[in-house]
Jmol script that loads the backbone (N, CA, C; Angstrom):
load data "model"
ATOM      1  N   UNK A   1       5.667 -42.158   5.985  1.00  0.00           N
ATOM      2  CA  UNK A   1       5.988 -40.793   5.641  1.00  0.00           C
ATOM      3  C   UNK A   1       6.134 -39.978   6.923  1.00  0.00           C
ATOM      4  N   UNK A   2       7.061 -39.035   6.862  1.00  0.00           N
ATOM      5  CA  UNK A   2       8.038 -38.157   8.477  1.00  0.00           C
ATOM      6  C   UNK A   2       6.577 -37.327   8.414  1.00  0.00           C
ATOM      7  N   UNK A   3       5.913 -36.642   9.195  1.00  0.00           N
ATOM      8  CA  UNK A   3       5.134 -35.946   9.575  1.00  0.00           C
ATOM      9  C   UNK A   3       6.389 -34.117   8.802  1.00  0.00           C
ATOM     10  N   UNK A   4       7.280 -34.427   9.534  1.00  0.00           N
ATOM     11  CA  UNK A   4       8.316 -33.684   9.238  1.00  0.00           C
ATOM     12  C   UNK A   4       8.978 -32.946   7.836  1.00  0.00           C
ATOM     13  N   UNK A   5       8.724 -31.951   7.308  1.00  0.00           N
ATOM     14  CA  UNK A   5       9.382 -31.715   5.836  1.00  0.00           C
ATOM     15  C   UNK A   5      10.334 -31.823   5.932  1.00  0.00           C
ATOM     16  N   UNK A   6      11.258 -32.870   4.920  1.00  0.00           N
ATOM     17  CA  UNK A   6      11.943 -33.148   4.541  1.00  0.00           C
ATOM     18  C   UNK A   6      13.271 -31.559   4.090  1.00  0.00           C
ATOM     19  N   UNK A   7      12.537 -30.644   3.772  1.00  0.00           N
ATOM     20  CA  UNK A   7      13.252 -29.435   2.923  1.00  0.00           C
ATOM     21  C   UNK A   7      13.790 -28.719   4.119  1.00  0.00           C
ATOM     22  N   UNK A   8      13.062 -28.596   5.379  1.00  0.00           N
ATOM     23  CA  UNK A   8      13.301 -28.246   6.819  1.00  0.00           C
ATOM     24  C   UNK A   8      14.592 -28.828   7.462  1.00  0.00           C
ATOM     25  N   UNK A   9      14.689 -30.176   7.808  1.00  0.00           N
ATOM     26  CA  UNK A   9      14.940 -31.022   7.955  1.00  0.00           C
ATOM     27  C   UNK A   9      17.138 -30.198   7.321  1.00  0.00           C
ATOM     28  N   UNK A  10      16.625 -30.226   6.445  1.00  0.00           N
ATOM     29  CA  UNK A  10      18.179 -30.027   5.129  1.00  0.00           C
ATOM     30  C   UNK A  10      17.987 -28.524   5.606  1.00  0.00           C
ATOM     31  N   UNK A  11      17.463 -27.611   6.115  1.00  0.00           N
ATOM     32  CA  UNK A  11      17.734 -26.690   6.463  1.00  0.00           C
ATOM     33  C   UNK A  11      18.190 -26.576   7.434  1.00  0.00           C
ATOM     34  N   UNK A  12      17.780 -27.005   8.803  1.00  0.00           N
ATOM     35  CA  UNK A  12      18.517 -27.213  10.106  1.00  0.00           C
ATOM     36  C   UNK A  12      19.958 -27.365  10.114  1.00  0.00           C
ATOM     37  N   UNK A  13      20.542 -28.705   9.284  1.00  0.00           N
ATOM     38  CA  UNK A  13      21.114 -29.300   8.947  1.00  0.00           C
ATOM     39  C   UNK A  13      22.402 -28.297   8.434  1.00  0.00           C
ATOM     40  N   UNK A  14      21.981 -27.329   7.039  1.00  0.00           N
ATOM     41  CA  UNK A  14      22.758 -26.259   7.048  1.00  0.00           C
ATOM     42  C   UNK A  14      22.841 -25.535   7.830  1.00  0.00           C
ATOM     43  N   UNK A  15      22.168 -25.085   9.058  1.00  0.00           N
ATOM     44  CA  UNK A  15      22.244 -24.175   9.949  1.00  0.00           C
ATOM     45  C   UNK A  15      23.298 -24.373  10.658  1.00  0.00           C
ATOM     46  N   UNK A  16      23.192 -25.706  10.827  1.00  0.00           N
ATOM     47  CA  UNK A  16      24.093 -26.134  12.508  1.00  0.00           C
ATOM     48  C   UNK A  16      25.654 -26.429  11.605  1.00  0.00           C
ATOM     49  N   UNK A  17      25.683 -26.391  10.065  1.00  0.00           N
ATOM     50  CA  UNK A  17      27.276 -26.497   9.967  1.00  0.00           C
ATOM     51  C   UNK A  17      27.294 -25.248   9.553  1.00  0.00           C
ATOM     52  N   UNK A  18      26.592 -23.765   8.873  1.00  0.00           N
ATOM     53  CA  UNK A  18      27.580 -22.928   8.716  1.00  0.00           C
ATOM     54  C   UNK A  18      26.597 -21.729   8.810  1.00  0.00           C
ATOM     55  N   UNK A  19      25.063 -21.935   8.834  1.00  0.00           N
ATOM     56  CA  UNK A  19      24.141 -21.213   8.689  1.00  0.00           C
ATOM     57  C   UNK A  19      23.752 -20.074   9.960  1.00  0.00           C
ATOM     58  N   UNK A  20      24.803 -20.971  11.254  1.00  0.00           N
ATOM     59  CA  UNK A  20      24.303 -19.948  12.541  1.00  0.00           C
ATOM     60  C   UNK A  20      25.308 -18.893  12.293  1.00  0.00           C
ATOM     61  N   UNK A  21      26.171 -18.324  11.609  1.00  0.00           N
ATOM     62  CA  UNK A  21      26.486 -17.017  11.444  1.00  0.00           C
ATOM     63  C   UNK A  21      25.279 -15.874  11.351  1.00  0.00           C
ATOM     64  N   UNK A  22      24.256 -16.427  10.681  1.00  0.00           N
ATOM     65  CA  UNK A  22      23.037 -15.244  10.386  1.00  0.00           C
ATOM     66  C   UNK A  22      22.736 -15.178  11.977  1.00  0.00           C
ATOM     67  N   UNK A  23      23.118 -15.754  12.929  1.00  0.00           N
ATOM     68  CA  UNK A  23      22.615 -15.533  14.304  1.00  0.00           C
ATOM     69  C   UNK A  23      23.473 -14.462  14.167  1.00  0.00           C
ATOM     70  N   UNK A  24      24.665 -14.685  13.813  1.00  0.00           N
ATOM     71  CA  UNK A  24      25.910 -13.415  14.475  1.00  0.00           C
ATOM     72  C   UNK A  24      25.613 -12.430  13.485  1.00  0.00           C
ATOM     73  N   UNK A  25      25.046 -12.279  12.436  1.00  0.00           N
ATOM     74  CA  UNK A  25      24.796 -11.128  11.647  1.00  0.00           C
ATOM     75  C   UNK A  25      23.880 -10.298  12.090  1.00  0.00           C
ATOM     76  N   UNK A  26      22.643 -10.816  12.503  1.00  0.00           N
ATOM     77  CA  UNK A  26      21.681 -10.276  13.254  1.00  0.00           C
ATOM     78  C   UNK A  26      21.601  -9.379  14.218  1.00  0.00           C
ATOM     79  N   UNK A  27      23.099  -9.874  15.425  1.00  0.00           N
ATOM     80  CA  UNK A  27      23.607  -9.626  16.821  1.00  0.00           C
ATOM     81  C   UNK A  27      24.308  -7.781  16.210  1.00  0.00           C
ATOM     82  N   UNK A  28      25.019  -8.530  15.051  1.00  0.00           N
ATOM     83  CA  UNK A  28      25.819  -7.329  14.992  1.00  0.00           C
ATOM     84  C   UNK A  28      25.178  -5.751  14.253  1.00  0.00           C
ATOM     85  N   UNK A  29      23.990  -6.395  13.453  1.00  0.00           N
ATOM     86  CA  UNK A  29      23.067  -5.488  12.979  1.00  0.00           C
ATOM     87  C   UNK A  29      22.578  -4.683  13.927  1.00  0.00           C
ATOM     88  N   UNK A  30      22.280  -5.287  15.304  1.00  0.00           N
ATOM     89  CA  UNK A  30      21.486  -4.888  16.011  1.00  0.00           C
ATOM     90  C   UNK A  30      22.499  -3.881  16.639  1.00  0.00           C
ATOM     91  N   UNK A  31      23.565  -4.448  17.097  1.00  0.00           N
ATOM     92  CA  UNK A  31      24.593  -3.595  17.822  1.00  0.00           C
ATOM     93  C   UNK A  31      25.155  -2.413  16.897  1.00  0.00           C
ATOM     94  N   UNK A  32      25.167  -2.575  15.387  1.00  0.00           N
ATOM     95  CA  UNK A  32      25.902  -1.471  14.470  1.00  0.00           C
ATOM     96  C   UNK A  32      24.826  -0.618  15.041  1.00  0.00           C
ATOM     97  N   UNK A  33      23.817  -0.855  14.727  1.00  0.00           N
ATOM     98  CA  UNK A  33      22.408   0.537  14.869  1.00  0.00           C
ATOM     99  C   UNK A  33      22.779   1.102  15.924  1.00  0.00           C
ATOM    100  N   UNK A  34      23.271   0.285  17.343  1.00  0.00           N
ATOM    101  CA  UNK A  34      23.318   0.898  18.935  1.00  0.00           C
ATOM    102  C   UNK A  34      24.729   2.049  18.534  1.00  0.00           C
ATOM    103  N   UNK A  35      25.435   1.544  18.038  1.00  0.00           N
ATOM    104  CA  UNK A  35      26.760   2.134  18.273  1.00  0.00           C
ATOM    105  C   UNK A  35      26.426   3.674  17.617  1.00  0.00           C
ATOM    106  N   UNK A  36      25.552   3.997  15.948  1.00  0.00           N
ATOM    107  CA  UNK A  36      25.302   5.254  15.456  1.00  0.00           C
ATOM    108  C   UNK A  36      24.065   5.690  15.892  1.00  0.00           C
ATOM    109  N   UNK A  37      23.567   5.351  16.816  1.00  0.00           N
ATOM    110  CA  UNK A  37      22.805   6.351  17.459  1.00  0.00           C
ATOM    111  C   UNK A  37      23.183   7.180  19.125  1.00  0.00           C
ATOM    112  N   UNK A  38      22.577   8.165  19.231  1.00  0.00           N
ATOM    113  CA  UNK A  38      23.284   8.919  20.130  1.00  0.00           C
ATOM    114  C   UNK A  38      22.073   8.547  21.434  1.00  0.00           C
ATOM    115  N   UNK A  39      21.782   7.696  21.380  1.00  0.00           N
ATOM    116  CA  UNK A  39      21.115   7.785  23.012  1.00  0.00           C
ATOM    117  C   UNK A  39      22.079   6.730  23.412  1.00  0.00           C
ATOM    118  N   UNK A  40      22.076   6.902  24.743  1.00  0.00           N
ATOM    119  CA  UNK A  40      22.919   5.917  25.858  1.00  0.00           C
ATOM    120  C   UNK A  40      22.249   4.679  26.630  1.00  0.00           C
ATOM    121  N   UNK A  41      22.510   3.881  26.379  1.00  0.00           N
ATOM    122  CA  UNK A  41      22.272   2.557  26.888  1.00  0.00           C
ATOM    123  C   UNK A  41      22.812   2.307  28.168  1.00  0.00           C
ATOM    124  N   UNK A  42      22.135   1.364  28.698  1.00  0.00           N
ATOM    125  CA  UNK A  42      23.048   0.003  29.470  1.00  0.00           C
ATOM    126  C   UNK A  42      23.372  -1.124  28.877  1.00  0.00           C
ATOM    127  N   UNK A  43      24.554  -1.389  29.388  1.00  0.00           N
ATOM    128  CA  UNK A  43      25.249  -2.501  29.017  1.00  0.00           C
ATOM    129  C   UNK A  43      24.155  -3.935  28.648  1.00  0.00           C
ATOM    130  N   UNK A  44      22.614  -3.881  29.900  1.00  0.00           N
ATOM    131  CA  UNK A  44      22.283  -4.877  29.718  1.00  0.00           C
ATOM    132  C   UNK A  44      21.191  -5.044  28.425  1.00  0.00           C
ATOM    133  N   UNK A  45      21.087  -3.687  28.015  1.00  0.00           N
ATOM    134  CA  UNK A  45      20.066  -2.934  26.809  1.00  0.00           C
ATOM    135  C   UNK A  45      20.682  -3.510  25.643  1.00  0.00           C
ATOM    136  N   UNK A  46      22.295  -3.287  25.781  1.00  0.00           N
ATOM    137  CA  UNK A  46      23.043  -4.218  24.225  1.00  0.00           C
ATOM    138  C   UNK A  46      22.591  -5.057  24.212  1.00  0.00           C
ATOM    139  N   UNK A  47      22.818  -6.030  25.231  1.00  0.00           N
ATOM    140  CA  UNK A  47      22.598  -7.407  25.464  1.00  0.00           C
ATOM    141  C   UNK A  47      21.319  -7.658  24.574  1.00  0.00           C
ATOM    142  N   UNK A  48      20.201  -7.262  24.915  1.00  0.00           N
ATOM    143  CA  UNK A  48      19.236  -7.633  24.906  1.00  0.00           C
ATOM    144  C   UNK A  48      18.549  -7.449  23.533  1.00  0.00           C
ATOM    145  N   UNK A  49      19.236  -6.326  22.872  1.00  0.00           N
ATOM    146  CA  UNK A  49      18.961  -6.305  21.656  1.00  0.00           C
ATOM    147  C   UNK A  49      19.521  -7.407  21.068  1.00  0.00           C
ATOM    148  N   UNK A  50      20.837  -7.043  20.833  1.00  0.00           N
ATOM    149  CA  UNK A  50      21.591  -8.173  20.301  1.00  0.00           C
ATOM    150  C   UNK A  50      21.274  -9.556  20.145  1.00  0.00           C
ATOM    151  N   UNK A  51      20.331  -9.552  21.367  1.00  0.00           N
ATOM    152  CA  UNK A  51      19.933 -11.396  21.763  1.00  0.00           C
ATOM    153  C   UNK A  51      18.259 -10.879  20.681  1.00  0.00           C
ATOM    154  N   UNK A  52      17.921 -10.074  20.394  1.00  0.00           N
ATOM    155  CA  UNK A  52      16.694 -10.076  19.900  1.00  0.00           C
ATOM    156  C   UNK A  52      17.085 -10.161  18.461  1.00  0.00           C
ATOM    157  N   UNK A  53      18.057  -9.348  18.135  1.00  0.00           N
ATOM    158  CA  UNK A  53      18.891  -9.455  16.491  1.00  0.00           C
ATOM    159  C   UNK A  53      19.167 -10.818  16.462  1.00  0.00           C
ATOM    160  N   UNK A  54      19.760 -11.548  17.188  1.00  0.00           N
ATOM    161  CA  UNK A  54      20.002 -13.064  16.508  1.00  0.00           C
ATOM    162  C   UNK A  54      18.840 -13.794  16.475  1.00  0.00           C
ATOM    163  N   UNK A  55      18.137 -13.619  17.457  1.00  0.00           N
ATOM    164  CA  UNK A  55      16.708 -14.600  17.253  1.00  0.00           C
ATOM    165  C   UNK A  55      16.505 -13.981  15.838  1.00  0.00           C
ATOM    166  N   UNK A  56      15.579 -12.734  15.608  1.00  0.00           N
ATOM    167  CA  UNK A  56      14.864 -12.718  14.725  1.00  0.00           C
ATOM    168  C   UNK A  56      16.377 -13.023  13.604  1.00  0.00           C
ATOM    169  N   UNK A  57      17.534 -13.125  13.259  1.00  0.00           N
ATOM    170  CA  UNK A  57      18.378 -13.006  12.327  1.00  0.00           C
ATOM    171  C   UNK A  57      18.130 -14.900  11.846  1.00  0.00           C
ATOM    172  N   UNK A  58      17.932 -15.679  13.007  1.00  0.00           N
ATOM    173  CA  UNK A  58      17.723 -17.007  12.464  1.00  0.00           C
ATOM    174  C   UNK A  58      16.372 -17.103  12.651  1.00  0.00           C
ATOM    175  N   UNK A  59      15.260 -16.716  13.104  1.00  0.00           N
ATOM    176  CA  UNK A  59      14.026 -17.245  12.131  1.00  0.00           C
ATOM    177  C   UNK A  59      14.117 -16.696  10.841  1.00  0.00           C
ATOM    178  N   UNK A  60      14.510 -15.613  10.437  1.00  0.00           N
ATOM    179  CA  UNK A  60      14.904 -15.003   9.096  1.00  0.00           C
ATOM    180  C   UNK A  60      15.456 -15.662   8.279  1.00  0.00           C
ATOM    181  N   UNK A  61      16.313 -16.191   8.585  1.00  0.00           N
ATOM    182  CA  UNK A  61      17.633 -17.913   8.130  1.00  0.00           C
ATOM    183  C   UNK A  61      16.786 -18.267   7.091  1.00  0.00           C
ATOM    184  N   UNK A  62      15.701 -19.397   8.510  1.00  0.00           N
ATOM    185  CA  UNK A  62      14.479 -20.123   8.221  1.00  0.00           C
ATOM    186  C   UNK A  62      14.173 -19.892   6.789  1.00  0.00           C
ATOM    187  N   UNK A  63      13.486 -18.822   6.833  1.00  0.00           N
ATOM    188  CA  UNK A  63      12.077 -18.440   5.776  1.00  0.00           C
ATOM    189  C   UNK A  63      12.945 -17.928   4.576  1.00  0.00           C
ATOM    190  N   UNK A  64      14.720 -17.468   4.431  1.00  0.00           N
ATOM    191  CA  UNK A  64      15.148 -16.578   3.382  1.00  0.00           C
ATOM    192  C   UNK A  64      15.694 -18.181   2.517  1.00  0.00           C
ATOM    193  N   UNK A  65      16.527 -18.985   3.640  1.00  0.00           N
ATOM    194  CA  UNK A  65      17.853 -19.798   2.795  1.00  0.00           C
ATOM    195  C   UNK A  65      16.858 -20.340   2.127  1.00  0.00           C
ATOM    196  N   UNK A  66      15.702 -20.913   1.671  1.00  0.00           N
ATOM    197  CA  UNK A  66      15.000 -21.812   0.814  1.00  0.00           C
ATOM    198  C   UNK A  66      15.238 -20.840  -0.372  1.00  0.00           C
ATOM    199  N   UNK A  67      14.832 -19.698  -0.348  1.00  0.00           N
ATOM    200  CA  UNK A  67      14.466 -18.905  -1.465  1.00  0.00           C
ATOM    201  C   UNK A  67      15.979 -18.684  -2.828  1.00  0.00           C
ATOM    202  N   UNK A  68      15.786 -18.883  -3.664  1.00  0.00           N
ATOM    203  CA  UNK A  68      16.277 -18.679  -4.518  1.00  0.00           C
ATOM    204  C   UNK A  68      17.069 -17.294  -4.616  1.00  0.00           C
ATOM    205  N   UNK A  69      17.752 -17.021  -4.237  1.00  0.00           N
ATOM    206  CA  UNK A  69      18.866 -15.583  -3.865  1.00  0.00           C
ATOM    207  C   UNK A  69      20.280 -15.767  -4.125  1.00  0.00           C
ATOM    208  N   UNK A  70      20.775 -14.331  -4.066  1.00  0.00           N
ATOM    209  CA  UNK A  70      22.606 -14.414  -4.186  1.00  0.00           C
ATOM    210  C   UNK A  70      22.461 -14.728  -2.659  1.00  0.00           C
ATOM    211  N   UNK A  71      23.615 -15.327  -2.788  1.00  0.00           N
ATOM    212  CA  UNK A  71      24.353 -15.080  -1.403  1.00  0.00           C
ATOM    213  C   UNK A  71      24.067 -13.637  -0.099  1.00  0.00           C
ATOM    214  N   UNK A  72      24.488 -12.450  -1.288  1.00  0.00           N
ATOM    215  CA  UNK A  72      25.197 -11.359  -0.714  1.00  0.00           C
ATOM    216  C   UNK A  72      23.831 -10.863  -0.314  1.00  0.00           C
ATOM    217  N   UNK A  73      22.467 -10.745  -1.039  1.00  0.00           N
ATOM    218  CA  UNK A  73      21.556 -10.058  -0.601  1.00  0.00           C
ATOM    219  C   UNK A  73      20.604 -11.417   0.355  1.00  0.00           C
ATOM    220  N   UNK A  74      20.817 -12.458   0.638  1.00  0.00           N
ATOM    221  CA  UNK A  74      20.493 -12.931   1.687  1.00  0.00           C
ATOM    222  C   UNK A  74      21.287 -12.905   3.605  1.00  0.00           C
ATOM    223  N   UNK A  75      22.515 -12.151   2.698  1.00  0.00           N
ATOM    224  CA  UNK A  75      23.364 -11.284   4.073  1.00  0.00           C
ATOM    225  C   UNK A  75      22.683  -9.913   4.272  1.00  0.00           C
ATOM    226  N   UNK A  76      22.595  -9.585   3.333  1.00  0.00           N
ATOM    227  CA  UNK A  76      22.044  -7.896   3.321  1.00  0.00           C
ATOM    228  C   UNK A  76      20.566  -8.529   4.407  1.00  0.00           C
ATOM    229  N   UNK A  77      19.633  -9.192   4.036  1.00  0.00           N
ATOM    230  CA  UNK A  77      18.514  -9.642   4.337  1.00  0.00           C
ATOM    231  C   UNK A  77      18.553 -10.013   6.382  1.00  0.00           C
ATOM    232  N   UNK A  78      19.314 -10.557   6.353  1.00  0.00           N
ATOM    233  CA  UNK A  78      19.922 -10.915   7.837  1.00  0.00           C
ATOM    234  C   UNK A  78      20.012 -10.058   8.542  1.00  0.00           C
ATOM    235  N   UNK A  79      21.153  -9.135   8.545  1.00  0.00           N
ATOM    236  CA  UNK A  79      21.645  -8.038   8.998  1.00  0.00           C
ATOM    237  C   UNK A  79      20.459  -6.904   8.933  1.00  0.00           C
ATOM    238  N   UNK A  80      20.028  -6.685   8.030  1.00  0.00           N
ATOM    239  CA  UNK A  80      18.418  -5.636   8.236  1.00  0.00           C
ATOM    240  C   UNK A  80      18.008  -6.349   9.416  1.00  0.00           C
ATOM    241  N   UNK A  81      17.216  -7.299   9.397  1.00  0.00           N
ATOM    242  CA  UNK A  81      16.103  -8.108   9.905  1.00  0.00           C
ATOM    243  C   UNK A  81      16.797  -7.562  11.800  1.00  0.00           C
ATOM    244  N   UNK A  82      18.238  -8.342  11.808  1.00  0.00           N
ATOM    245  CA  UNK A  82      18.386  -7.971  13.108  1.00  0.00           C
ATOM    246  C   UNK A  82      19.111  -6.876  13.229  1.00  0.00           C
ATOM    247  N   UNK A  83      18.845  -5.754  12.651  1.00  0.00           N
ATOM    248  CA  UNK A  83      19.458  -4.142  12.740  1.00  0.00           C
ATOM    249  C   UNK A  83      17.523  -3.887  13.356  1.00  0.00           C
ATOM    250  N   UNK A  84      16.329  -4.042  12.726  1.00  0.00           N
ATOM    251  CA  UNK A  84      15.257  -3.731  13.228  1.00  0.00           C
ATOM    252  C   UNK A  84      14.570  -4.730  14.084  1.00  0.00           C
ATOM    253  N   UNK A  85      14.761  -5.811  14.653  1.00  0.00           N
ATOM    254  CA  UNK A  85      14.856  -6.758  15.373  1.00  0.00           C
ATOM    255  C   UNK A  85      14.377  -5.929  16.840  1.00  0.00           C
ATOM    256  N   UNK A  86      15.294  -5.267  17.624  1.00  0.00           N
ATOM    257  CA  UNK A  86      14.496  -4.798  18.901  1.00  0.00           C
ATOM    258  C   UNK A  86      13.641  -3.442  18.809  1.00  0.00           C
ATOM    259  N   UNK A  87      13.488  -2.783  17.716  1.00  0.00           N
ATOM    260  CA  UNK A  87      12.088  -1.975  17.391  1.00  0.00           C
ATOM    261  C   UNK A  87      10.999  -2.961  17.464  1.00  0.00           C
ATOM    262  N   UNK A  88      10.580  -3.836  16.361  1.00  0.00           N
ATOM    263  CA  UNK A  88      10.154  -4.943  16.337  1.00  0.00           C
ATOM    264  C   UNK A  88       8.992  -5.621  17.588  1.00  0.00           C
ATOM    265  N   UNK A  89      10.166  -5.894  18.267  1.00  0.00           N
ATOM    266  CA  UNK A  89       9.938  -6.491  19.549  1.00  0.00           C
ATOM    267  C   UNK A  89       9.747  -5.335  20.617  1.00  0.00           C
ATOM    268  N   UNK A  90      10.352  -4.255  20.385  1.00  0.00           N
ATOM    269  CA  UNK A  90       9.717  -3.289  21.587  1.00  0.00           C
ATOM    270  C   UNK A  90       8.189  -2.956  20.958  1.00  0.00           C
ATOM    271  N   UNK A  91       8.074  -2.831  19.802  1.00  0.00           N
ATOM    272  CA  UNK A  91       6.601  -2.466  19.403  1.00  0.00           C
ATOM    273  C   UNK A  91       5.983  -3.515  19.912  1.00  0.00           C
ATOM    274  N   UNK A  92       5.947  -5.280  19.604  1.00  0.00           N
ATOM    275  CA  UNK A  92       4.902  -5.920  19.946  1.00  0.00           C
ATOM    276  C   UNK A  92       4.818  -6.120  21.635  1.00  0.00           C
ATOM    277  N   UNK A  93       5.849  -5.891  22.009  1.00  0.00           N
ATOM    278  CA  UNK A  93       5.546  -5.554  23.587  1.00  0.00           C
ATOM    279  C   UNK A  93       4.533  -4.178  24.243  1.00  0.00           C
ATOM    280  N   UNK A  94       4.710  -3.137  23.573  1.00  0.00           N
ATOM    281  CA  UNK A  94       3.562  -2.065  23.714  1.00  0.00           C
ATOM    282  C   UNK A  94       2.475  -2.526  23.735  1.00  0.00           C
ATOM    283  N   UNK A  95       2.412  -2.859  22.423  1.00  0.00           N
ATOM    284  CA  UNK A  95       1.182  -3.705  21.774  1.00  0.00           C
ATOM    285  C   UNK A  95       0.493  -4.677  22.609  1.00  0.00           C
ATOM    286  N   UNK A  96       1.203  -5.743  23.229  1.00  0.00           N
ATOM    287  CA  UNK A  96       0.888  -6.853  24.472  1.00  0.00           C
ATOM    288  C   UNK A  96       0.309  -6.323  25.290  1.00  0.00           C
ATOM    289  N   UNK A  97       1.256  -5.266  26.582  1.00  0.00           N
ATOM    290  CA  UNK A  97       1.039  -4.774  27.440  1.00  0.00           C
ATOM    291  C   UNK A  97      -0.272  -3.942  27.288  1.00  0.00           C
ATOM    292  N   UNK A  98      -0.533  -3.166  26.109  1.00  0.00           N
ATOM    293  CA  UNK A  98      -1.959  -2.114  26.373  1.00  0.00           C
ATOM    294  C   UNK A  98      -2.856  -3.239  26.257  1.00  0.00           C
ATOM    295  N   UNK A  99      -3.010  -4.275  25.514  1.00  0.00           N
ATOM    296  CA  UNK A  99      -4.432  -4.756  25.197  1.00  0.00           C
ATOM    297  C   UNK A  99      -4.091  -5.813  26.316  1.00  0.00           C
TER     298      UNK A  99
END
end "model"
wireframe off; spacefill off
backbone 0.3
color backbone group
């Protein structure tokens, strides 16, 4: 017996043929938020969100595609996740740094 779940395993699997879009949903969540808000960035500030929207947009993948859902609100689900993705991560960095 694989040490490995098997259900994981078939998830990866969907990821790598059609599932890494939720990376790009994430990216773009993160970037829609940059574009309607009025403070000014650097170029390398997009970046960095964006790269924080796709991470958290595919551990999100992970934990949503098992679940029993439409389609459309496991997109809706994505796109949140990495629209709040570098709040997120700027909070647990506060958080790090004081304690």
């Amino acid at each position: 017996m694989s040490p490995i779940d098997p259900s994981l395993i078939d998830t990866a699997q969907e990821f790598k043929k059609g599932g890494w879009i939720v990376a790009v949903l994430g990216a773009l969540g993160a970037v829609a938020r940059l574009i309607i808000t009025d403070e000014r960035f650097a170029w390398i500030k997009w970046i960095r969100k964006a790269l924080a929207g796709a991470i958290v947009g595919t551990l999100v993948y992970f934990a949503v595609n098992p679940m029993d859902l439409d389609s459309m609100y496991k997109g809706i689900i994505y796109a949140s996740a990495g629209a709040l993705a570098p709040d997120i991560f700027e909070w647990a960095k506060r958080k790090v740094i004081k304690e």
